[in-house]
N, C-alpha and C positions, 0 to 999 in steps of 0.2 A: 879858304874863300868864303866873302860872305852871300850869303845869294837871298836874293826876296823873289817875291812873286807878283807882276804886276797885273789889273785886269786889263782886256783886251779893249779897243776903241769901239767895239761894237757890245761894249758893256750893256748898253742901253736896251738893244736888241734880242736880251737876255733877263731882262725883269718879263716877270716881278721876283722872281725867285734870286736876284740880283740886288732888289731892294736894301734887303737887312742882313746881306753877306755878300764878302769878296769873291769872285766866279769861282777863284781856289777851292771854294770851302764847299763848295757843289760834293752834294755825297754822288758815286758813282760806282755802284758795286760793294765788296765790302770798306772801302776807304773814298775818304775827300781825297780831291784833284792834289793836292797839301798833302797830305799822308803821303798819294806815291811818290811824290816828289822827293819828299824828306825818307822816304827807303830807298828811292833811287840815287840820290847823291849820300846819301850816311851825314846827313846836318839838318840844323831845322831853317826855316824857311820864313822870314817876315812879309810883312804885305804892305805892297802899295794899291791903297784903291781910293774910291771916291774919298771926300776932306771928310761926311761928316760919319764913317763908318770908320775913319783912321786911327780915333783913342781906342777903342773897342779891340781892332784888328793892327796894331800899331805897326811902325817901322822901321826898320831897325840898318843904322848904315856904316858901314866901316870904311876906308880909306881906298877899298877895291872891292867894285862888288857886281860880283854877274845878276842880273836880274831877266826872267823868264815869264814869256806869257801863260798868266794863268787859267787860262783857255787848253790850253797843250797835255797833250797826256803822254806821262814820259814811256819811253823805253830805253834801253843801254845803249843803242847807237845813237840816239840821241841827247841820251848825257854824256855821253862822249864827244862829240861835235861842242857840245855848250861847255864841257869842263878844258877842253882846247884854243877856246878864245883869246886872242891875247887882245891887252889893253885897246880899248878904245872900236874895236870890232863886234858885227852884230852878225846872226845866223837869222837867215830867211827862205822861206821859199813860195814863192811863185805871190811874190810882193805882199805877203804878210811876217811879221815882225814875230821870231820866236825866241830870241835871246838876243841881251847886249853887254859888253863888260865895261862898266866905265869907273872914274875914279868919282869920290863924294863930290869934291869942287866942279863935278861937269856933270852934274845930273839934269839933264833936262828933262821937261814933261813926255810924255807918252806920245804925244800926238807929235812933235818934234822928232822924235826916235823915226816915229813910221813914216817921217815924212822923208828923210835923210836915208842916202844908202852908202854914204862914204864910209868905206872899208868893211862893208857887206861880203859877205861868204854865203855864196845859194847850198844850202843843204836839200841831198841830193839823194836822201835815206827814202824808201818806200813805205814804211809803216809807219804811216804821220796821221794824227788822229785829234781832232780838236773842237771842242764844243763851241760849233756856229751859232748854232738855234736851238731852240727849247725843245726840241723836238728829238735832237741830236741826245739827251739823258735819258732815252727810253730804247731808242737806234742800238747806244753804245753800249748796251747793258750785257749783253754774252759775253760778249769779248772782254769787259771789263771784271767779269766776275769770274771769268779764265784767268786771267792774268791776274787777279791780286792774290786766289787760290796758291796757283800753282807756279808762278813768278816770283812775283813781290814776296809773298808771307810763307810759300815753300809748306804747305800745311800737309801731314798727313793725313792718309783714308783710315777712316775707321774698323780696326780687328773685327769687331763686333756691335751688334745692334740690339734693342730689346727683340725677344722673339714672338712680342704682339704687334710689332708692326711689321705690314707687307711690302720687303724691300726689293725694289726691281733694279739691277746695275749696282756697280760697287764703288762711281767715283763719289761719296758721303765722305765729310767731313765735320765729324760734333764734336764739338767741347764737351768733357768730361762733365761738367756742371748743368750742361743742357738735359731736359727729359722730352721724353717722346715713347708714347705710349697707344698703340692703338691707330696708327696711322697708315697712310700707302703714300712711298716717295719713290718716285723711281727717277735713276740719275742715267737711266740712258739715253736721255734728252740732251744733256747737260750735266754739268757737277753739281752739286746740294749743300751748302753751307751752315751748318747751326749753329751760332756762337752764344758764346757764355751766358750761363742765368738764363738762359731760352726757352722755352717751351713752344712744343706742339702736341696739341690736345688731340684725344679720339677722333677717331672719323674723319680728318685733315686729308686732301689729298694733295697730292705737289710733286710738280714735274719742275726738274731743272730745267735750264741753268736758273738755280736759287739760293742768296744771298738772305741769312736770318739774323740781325745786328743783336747786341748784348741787350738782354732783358727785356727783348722784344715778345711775343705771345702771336700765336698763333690760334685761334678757336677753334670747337669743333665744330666739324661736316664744313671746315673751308673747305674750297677750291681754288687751288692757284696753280696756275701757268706761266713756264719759263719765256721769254728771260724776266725776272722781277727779283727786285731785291727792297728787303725789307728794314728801316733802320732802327737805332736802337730806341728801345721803349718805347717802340709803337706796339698798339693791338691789332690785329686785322682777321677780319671774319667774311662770311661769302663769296664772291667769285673775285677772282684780280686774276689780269691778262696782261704780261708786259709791261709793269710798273715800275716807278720806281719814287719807295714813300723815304724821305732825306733822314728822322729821326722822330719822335717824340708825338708822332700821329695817329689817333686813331678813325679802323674802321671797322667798329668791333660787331656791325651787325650783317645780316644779308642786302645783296643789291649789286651791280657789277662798277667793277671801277678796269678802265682798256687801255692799252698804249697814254698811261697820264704820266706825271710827274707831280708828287705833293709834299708839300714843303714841311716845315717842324710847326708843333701845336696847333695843326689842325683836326678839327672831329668833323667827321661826315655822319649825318644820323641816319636811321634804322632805313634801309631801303631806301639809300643816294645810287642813284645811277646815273652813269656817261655812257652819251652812244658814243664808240669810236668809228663808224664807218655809215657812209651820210645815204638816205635811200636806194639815191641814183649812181651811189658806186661813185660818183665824182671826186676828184682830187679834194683834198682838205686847206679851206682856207683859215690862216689864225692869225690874231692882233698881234702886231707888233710895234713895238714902244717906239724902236728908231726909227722908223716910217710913219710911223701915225696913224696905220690904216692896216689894213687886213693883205695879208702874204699867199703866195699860194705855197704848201708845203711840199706838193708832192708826191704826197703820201695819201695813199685809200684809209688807213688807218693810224687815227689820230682824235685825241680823246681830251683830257681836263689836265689843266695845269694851274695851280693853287698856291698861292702864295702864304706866305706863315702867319699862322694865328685867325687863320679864316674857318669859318663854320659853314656846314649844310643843316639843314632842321631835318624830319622824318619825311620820306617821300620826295624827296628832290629830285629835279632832272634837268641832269648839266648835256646840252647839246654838243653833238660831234663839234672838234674843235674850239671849246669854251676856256677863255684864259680868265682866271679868277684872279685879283690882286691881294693885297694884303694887309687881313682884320676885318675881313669882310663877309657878313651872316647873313646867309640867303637863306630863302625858306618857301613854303605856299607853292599854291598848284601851277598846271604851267613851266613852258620852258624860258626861263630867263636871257638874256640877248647873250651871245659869245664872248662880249669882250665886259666884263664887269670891273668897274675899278676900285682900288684901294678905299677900306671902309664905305661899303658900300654896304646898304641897312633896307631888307625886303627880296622881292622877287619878280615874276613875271607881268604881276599886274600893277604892283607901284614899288619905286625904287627912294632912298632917301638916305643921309648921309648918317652916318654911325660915328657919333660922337666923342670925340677924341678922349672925355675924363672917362666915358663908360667902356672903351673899349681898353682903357689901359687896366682898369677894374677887371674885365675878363680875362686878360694874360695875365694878371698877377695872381688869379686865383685859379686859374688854369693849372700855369707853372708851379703854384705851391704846395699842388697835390703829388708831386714829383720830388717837393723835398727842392726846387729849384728857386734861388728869389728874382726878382725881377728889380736889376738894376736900375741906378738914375739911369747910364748911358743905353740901357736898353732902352728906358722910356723916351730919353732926348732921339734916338734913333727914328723909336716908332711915329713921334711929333714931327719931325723932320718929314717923313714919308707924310703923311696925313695935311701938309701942305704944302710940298711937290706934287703931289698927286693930286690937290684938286680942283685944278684946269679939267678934269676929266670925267668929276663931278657936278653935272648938268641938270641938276632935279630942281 
């Protein structure tokens, strides 16, 4: 079977971190929504998503092919429901579209599929789990880094530990290659993750459920609090609560970062803080792209969401509920407004656009200190964003 993964109709509702990747590729724990997929069926997995993100994340189609929303976090009873579909049948519940099998010559759009329920099968499994809202990648974070542990990737616990750091609970799991020296993890919170080429320096303190991606770094006298997971080759230092950094991020000084979500090649400087929980205890309202306007979450606690390749300066302050876009370098005293958009240039007291040849100048020289280069189709990407985005651009 060949199977892809398409994004969901309320894609939009999921930027900016949606921007410059298919929802699939949302890190969640220790793997992209894609990773589980592709260990829970045993095949790899192409993508359909927006036109101009498609050469980058290509697609890939055979003459039969299940295609799955990539919103959806798998489990085995429900790749079982999806691996039993037969031709021309879709798996749904409660009037959202979570699988359909069609042949190449009847592919129709997405919005076609959800609109259609001929030969719909309501799936009727209880552990259904599916990234609505931006909000939902910090929510999903225990559960998810349970299950890629001790599910999906089946890891063992650790024999043994150095005997300078002070271990409380025995569910650890470190790769051989990782060091840790001088620190206090204690996993009866939660399970503790340290993957490859990793480090956690002295004085580190970390309650599970914690998730440490390959050649990620941990500094000393952090403080970090379960559930967060950290991805690979990011740095992160001072306090983090509930987080969850995608790959390639850092936040390598003091300052608190709370229930956020932050995308790849981002730097937050020396003392960025987010409040996540608003004076008055009041629900949290946040921008949302498919509405146009501000949402109510919910939630008492709810924090900064950042889109890739955006910067803080030193001393920043991101207010409860502030969604950041992407490429965008705020700075200066003051709290700047909630909803900031894509290549956005300044802060609280003047705001101005960031100019598309200099910011591509900053990713490339970002990315080449990683040893990473910075593609045409990266750049046609980021161009693409940078005038989509700026309707939203008001200065």
């Amino acid at each position: 079977m060949n199977y892809l993964l398409f994004d969901p109709t309320w894609r939009n509702s999921l930027l900016p971190l949606a921007y410059t990747r298919p929802v699939c590729d949302f890190r969640l724990g220790l793997l992209s929504i894609r990773e589980k997929w592709e260990l829970e069926l045993e095949s790899k997995c192409s993508t359909w998503t927006a036109p101009y993100l498609q050469e980058k994340f290509p697609l890939h189609l055979e003459e039969d092919n299940t295609c799955i929303n990539g919103a959806l976090l798998p489990n085995k009873e429900l790749a079982n429901a999806i691996r039993s579909l037969e031709p021309g049948q879709s798996l749904r519940q409660q009037g959202h579209l979570l699988a359909i099998r069609c042949n190449q010559d009847k592919m129709p759009d997405i919005e076609t599929w959800q609109a259609s329920d001929d030969k719909a099968i309501n799936y009727e499994g209880e552990d259904l789990r599916m990234i609505r809202n931006l909000w939902d990648l910090f929510l999903l974070l225990e559960d998810e880094i349970e299950n890629d542990i001790c599910k999906r990737l089946g890891l063992r616990m650790v024999d043994e530990i150095s005997n300078t750091n002070l271990v409380i609970g025995e569910r650890i799991y470190v790769d051989p290659s990782a060091k840790i020296e001088g620190a206090s993890i204690n996993s009866e919170t939660g399970p503790v993750y340290i993957g490859p080429h990793s480090e956690i320096m002295e004085g580190a303190c970390i309650r599970g459920p914690f998730a440490l991606g390959e050649h990620a770094i941990v500094k000393m006298g952090a403080k970090i609090y379960g559930a967060t997971s950290i991805g690979p080759y990011c740095k992160v230092g001072g306090e983090i609560n509930n987080s969850n950094f995608f790959g390639y991020s850092n936040k390598a000084h003091d300052g608190f970062i709370g229930n956020s979500v932050i995308g790849e090649w981002c730097n937050l400087g020396a003392d960025t803080n987010n409040s996540n929980l608003k004076n008055n205890y009041a629900k949290v309202k946040l921008w949302n792209y498919e509405k146009r306007g501000f949402v109510n979450t919910g939630l008492q606690f709810c924090g900064l969401f950042m889109g890739d390749h955006s910067k803080s300066g030193i001393n920043t302050m991101f207010n409860t509920g502030t969604v950041l876009g992407v490429s965008a370098n705020i700075f200066g005293a003051g709290f700047p407004r909630q909803f900031i958009p894509s290549f956005s240039w300044g802060g609280a007291a003047k705001m101005s656009s960031f100019r598309i040849e200099k910011a591509l100048e900053v990713a490339e020289a970002v990315m080449k200190r990683r040893g990473i280069e910075l593609k045409q189709i990266d750049r046609e990407i980021l161009q693409h964003i940078f005038e989509i985005s700026a309707e939203f651009r008001n200065y």
